[in-house]
C-alpha positions in Angstrom: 161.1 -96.6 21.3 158.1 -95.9 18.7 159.4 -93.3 16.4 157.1 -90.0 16.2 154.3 -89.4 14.4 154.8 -87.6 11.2 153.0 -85.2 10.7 154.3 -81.4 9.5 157.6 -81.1 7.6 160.5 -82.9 8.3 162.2 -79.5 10.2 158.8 -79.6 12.4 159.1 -83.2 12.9 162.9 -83.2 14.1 162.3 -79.8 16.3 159.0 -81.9 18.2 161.6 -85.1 19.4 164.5 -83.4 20.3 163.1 -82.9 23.6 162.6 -87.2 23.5 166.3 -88.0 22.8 169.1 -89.7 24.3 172.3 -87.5 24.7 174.1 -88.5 21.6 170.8 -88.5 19.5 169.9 -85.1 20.8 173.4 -84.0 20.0 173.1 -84.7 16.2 169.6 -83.3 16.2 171.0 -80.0 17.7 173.6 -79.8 15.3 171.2 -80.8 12.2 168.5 -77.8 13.2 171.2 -75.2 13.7 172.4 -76.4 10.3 169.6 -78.0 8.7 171.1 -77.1 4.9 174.6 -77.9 5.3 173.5 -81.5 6.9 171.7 -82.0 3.7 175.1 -81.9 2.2 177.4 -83.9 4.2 178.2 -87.7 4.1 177.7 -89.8 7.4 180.8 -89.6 8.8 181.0 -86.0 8.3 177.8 -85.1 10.4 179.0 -87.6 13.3 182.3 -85.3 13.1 180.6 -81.9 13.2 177.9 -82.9 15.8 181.1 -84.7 17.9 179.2 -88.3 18.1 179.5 -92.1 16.3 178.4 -92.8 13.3 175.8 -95.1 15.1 174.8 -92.4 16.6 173.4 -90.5 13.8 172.1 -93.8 12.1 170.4 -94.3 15.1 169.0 -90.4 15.3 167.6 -91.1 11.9 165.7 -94.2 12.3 164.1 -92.3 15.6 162.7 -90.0 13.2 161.3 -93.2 11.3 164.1 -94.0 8.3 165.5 -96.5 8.3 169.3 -94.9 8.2 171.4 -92.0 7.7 170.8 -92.2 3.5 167.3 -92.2 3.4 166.9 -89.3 5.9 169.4 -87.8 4.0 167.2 -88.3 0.8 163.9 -86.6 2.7 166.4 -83.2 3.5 167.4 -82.8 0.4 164.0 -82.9 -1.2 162.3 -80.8 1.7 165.3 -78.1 0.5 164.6 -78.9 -3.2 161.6 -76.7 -3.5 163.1 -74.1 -1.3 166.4 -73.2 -3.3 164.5 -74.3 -6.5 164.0 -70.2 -7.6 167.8 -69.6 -6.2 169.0 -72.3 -9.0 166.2 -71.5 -11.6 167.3 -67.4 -11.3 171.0 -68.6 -11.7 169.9 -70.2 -15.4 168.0 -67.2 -16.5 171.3 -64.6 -14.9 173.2 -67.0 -17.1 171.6 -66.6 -20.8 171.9 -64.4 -23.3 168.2 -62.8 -23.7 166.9 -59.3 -23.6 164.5 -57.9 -21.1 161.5 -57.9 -23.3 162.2 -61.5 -24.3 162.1 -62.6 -20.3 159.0 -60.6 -20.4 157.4 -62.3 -22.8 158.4 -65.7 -21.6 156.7 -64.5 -18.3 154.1 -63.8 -19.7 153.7 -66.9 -21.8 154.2 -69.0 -18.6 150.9 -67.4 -16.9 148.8 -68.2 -20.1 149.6 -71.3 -19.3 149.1 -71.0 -15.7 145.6 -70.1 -16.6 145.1 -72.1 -19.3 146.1 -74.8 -16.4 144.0 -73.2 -14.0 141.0 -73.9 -16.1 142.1 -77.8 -16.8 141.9 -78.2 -13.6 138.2 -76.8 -12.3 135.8 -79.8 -11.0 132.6 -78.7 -11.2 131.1 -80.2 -8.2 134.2 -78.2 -6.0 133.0 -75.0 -8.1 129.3 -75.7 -6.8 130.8 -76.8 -3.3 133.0 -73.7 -3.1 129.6 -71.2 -3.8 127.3 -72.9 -1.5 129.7 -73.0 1.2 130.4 -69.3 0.4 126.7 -68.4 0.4 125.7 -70.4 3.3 128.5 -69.1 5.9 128.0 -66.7 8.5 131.4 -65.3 8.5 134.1 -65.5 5.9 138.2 -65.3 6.7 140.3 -64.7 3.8 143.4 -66.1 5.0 147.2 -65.7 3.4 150.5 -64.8 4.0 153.6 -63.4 1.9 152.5 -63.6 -1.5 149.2 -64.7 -0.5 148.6 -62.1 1.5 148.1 -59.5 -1.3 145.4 -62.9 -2.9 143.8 -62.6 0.7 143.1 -58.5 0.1 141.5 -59.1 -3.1 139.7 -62.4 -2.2 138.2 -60.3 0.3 136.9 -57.2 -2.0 135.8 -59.7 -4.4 133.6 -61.6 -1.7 131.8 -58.4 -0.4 129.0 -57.9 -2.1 127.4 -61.7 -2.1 128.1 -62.2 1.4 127.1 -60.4 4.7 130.7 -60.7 6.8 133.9 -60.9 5.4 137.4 -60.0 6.5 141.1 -61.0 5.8 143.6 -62.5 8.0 147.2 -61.4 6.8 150.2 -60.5 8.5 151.6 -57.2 7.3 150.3 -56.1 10.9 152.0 -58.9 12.7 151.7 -62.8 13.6 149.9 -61.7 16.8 147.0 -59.5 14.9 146.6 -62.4 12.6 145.9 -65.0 15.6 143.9 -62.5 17.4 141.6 -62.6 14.5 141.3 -66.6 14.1 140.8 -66.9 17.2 137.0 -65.3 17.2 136.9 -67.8 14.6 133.6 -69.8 15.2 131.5 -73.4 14.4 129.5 -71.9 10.7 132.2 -69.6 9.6 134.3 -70.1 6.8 138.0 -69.9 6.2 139.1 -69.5 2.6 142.8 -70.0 2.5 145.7 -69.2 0.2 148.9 -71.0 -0.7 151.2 -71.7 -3.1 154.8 -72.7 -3.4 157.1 -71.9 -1.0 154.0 -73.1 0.8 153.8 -71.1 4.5 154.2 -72.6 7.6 152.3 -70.3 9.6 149.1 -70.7 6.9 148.9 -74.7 7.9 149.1 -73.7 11.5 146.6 -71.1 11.2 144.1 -73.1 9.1 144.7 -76.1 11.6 143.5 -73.8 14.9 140.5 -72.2 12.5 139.1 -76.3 11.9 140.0 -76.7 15.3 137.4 -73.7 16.4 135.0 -75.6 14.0 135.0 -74.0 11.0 134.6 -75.1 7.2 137.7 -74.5 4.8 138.1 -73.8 1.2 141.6 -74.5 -0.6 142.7 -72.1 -3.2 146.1 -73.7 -4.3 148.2 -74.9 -6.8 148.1 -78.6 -6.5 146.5 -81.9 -5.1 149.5 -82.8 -2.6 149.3 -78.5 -1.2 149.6 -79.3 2.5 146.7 -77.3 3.3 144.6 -79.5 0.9 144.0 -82.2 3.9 142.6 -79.5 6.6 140.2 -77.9 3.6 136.2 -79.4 2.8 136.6 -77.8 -0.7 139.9 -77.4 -3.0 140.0 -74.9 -5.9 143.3 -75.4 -8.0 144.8 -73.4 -10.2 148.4 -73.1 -12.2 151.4 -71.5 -10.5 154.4 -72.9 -12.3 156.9 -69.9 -13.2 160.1 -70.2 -15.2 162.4 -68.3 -12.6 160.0 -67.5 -9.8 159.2 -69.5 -6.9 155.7 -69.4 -8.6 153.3 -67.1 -9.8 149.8 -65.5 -8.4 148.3 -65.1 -11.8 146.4 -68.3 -11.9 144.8 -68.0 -8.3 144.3 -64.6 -9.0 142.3 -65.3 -12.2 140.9 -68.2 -10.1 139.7 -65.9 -7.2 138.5 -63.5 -10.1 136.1 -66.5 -11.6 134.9 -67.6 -8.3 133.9 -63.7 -7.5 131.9 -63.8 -11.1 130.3 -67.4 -10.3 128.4 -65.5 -6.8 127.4 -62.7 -8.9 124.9 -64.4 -10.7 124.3 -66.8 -7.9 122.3 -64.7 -6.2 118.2 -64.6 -5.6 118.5 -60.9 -7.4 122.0 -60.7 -8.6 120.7 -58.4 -11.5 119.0 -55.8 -9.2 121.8 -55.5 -7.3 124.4 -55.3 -9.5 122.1 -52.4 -11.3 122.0 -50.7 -7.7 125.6 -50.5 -7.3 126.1 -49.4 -11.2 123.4 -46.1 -10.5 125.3 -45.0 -7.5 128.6 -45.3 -8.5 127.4 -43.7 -11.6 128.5 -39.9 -10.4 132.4 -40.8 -9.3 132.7 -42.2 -12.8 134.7 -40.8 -15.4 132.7 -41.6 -18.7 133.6 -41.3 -22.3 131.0 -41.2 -25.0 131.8 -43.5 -28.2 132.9 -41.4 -30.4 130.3 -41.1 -33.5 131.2 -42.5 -36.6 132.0 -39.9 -39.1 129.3 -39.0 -42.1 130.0 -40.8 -45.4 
């Protein structure tokens, strides 16, 4: 039998075959998704124990998935775990030194110059042009996160509105179900801008995948070249994320959403006007100080 197709995370991949397996196989599959961490962590013989099968049995289970044994699938668990419990064991180093709060502070800090410093290594400038004719030329514009993202998504949104005639977020603080409702008025012309970064979402690849299924065009703001939402996106705009005891950091992408807001302003047929529009009748909610005069000599 042709093992699946591999596509998704390995979780995904062993939740789509179970339904395809033999008896034992599907008895060692059970046992491995209600357990999926701890069978990261047991030898062979253990798992075949736990999930009450042979050994061949779970060597067999493994190669269905496409390994070619027990090791090896082993190998892909561990690893799809490794960037999940990477902040559990990177906050158990920083519990563990003796430092003071401001010195973590400043080490935060120092890690998100880099981010940006990053962030800026890593603009192309025909994905910058790419991302602002796409932005310009769109119909409709979905700013897409969730978690973390989700706050990116807000202010990727407020940042778009002026320099484009439609824009609106899709984030889940109201709820999976309001989110899809949204995507799915998602039509050929529009334009989904989405948001990840590690622990990448689940539910963002799924919901970018139904918005290029509904024909729309996709921008990638992430933090690196292998991002699984890089593959479902026309443009990608990358930016640093790494964090010394976070799962990762916003500041980059935020910086980065900050810079692609100040790239429309001035791409615009009267940028200037408009900009002098907004600044006359905002001009009476404004709180102004007058420079204070330099004193006479």
């Amino acid at each position: 039998m042709e093992p699946p197709i591999q596509t998704g995370s390995l979780l995904i991949r062993m939740q789509n075959c179970q339904a395809q397996l033999p008896a034992a196989l599907a008895k060692v599959g059970e046992w491995a998704l209600a357990y999926p961490f701890r069978t990261a962590t047991l030898k062979i013989g253990e798992l075949a124990a736990a999930a009450e099968v042979s050994v061949a049995s779970v060597n067999r289970y493994a190669r269905f998935l496409g390994y070619e044994g027990y090791p090896e699938f082993r190998e892909d668990l561990l690893r799809a775990f490794e960037s999940t419990f990477a902040p559990v064991e990177k906050l158990r180093v920083a519990v563990q030194r003796d430092t003071s709060n401001a010195e973590i502070m400043r080490e935060s800090l120092a890690s998100d110059a880099g981010n940006i410093t990053r962030t800026m290594e890593l603009l192309q400038p025909e994905q910058c042009e790419a991302a602002v004719r796409l932005i310009r030329e769109s119909k409709r514009i979905v700013a897409l996160g969730l978690g973390d993202s989700a706050y990116l998504a807000l202010f990727l949104a407020d940042m778009l509105e002026p320099y484009v005639d439609h824009v609106r977020e899709a984030i889940e603080f109201a709820g999976t179900e309001r989110t899809i409702r949204r995507l799915m008025t998602v039509k050929p012309g529009d334009l989904v801008i989405a948001i990840t970064s590690p622990r990448y979402s689940r539910r963002t690849i799924e919901h970018l995948q139904l918005c290029r299924e509904r024909g729309a065009r996709a921008i990638a703001l992430t933090d690196a070249p292998d991002s699984p939402i890089v593959p479902l996106a026309d443009v990608t705009l990358l930016a640093g994320a790494d964090h010394g005891v976070r799962h990762s950091s916003p500041t980059g992408l935020m910086a980065l959403i900050v810079a692609l807001g100040t790239a429309l302003s001035r791409s615009g047929p009267d940028s200037v006007g408009q900009a002098a529009d907004v600044a006359e009748r905002i001009l009476p909610y404004l709180h102004v100080v007058p420079k204070n005069k330099r004193p006479t000599e």
